[in-house]
N, C-alpha and C positions, 0 to 999 in steps of 0.2 A: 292928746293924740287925735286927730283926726279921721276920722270915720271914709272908707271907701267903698265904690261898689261891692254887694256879693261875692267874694269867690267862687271861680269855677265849681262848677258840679262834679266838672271830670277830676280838674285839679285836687279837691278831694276825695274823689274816689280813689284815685291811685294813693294819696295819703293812707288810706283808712283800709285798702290792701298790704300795705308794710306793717303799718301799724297793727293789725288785726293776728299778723304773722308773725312780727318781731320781738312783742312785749308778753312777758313772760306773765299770765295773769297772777301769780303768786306775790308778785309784785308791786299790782298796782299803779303802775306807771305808764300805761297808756292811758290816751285821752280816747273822750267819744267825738263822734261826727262834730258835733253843735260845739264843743269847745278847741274844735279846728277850726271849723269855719268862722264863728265869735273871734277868735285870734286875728283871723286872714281878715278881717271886718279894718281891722286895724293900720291906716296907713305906714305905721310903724314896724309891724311886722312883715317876715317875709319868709316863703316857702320857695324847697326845689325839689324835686323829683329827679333821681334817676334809673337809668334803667342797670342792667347787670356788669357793662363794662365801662360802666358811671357818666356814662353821658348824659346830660339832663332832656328830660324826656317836655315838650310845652308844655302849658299848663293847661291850654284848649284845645280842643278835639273829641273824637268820638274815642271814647275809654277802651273801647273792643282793641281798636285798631293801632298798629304804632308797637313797641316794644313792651315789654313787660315790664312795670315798676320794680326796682329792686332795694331803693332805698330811698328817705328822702331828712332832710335837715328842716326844723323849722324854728326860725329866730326872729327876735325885736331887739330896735337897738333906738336908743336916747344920745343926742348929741355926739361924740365920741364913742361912746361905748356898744357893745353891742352883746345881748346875750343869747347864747346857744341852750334853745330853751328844750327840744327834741330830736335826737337824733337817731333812726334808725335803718338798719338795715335786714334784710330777710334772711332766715337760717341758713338757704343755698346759696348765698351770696357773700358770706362771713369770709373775712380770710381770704380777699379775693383782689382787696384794692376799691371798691365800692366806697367801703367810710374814707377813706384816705381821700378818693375823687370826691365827696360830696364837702372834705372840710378844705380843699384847695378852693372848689367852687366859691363858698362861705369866705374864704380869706379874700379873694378877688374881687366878689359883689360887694363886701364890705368895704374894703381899701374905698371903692369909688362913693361909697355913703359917707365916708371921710373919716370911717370908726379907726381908734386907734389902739384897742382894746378890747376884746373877746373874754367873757366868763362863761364859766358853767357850773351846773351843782348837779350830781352823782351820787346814788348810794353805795355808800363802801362796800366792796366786795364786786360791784361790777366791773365785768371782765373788759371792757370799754378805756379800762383805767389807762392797758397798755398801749393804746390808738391815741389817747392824748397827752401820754408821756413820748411819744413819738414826735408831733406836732410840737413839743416845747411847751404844752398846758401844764403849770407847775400850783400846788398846794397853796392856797391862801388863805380858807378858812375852814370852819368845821362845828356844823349843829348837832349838837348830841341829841339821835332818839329822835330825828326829825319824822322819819318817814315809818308810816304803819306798814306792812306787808299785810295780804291776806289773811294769816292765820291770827293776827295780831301782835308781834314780834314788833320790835320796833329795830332801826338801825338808822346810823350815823348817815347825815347829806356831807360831802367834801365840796365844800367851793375852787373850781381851779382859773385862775386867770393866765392869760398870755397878749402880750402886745404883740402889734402886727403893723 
């Protein structure tokens, strides 16, 4: 994988305002600043941002100004494939058509990277399930006790795949 400039500052501020908002810390499944930006480092990887009625918001500019982040996807993809590695969206944003805009965006920017395949891995029980049994993401694998929660609980990751 080859290495690119820095990622925007702004471009991950607005990440790290979703993030900060959307990931339940009981969980465990937000990242911090440095393993956004380390990601985004990545020519392989790629971010989107958008705002509340899923428009994707640039990724430069002055953070103040412009629309308010409401959600954002962030993926890497290998020759054909492509994995949806973070996806979120903010509490007043839920239920709204946000995730819906943010995985139409992800199928389209994909398509042109020539991917013909999308996966993701999930912890069971997240509510997220029913957004990508919408989408046509169906069950393909399953690690028992992959993921720690906070309190030390462990629970099952589901892998789901969907071509495109």
């Amino acid at each position: 994988m080859t290495p690119r400039p820095a990622p925007s500052p702004a471009l991950i501020d607005r990440i790290m305002v979703v993030m900060e908002a959307a990931f339940d810390p009981a969980y465990g499944e937000a990242w911090n600043r440095r393993q956004v930006a380390d990601a985004l480092t990545l020519s392989s990887t790629h971010a989107l941002v958008v705002d509340a009625n899923g428009a994707p918001i640039p990724d430069e500019g002055d953070f103040s100004e412009g629309p308010a982040p409401a959600g954002f996807v962030l993926t890497r993809y290998v020759l054909d494939e492509e994995e949806l590695l973070l996806i979120a969206v903010i509490p007043g944003a839920r239920r709204r058509g946000v995730g819906a805009a943010l995985l139409e965006h992800l199928f389209a920017a994909a398509r042109l990277r020539g991917v013909t395949r999308i996966f993701l891995e999930m912890r069971r029980g997240n509510p997220a399930i029913q957004l990508y049994h919408k989408f046509g993401f169906e069950p393909i694998g399953e690690r028992r006790n992959y993921y720690r929660m906070a309190n030390g609980e462990r629970v099952d990751a589901i892998t789901f795949g969907r071509s495109i």
